[in-house]
N, C-alpha and C positions, 0 to 999 in steps of 0.2 A: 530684274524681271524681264523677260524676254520680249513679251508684246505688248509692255509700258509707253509710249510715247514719250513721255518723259525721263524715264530711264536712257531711252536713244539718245534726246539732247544731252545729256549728262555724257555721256560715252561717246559723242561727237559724230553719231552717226546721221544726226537729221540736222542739219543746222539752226542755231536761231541767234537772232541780235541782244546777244550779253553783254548785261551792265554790271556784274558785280560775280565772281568766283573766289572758292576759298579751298580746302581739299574737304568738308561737308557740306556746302550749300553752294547753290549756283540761282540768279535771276537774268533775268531775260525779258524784254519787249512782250506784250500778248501780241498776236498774230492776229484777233479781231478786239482792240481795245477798246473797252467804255469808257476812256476818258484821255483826255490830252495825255494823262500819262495813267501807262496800264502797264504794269511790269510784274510776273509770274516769279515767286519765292521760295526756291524748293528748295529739302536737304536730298542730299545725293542716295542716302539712304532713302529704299526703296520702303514707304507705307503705306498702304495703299488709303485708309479714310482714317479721318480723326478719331473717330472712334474704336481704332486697333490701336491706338497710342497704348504704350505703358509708362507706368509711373517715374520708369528708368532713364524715359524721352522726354521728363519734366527742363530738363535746363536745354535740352538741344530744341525744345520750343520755344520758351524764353530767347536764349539766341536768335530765332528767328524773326520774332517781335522786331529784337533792337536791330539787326541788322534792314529791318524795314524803315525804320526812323531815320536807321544812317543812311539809305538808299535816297529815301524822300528828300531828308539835306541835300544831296549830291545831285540829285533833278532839281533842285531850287523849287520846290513848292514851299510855298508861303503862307498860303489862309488854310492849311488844315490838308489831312488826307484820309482814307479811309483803306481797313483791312477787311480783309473778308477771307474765311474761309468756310467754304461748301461741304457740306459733307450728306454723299448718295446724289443719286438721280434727282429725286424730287426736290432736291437742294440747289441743283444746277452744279453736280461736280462732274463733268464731261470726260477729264481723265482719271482713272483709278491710284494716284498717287498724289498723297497732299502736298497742296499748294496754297502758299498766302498771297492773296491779291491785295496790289499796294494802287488805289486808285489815285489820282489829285490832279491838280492841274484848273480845275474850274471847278462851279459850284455844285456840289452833290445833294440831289434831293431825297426824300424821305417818305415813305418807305422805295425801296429799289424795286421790286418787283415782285 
């Protein structure tokens, strides 16, 4: 998608601080993180909100899940972390292309906002 922001990272044309690539998924540093550690989990396939998912993108979302777990291991968080994904404006999803936020690092409180 042409004017995705995150399709750019994917395609190397905006830079960001990559923790983890594969040839469908890439994660990356957030750029304003909410927490010691805030690292952005996206398939390189272009969706734009969770809610266009198809039934078809059942196992490449599971994939996503575990490759967040493996992430979490690999930053050494310890007491737990937290996913999120936003879906629309009123959700707080700021780019039109899903993304799993893998927060941890310290202690996360309840409700977020």
């Amino acid at each position: 998608m042409i004017d995705c922001l995150f399709c750019k990272i994917v395609e190397g044309e905006i830079p960001s601080e990559k923790v983890y690539e594969d040839e469908h998924f890439l994660a990356f540093k957030d750029i304003n993180p909410k927490a010691p550690v805030h690292i952005l989990i996206i398939p390189k396939e272009h969706i734009s909100r969770v809610e266009n998912l198809e039934e078809n993108q059942v196992e490449m979302v599971g994939r996503l899940i575990l490759l967040a777990k493996d992430i979490a291991h690999q930053q050494r968080i310890k007491n737990g972390f937290r996913l999120i994904f936003n879906n629309g404006p009123d959700a707080g999803q700021a780019v039109e292309h899903i993304h799993l936020h893998l927060l941890g690092g310290r202690k996360l409180t309840w409700p977020p906002g």
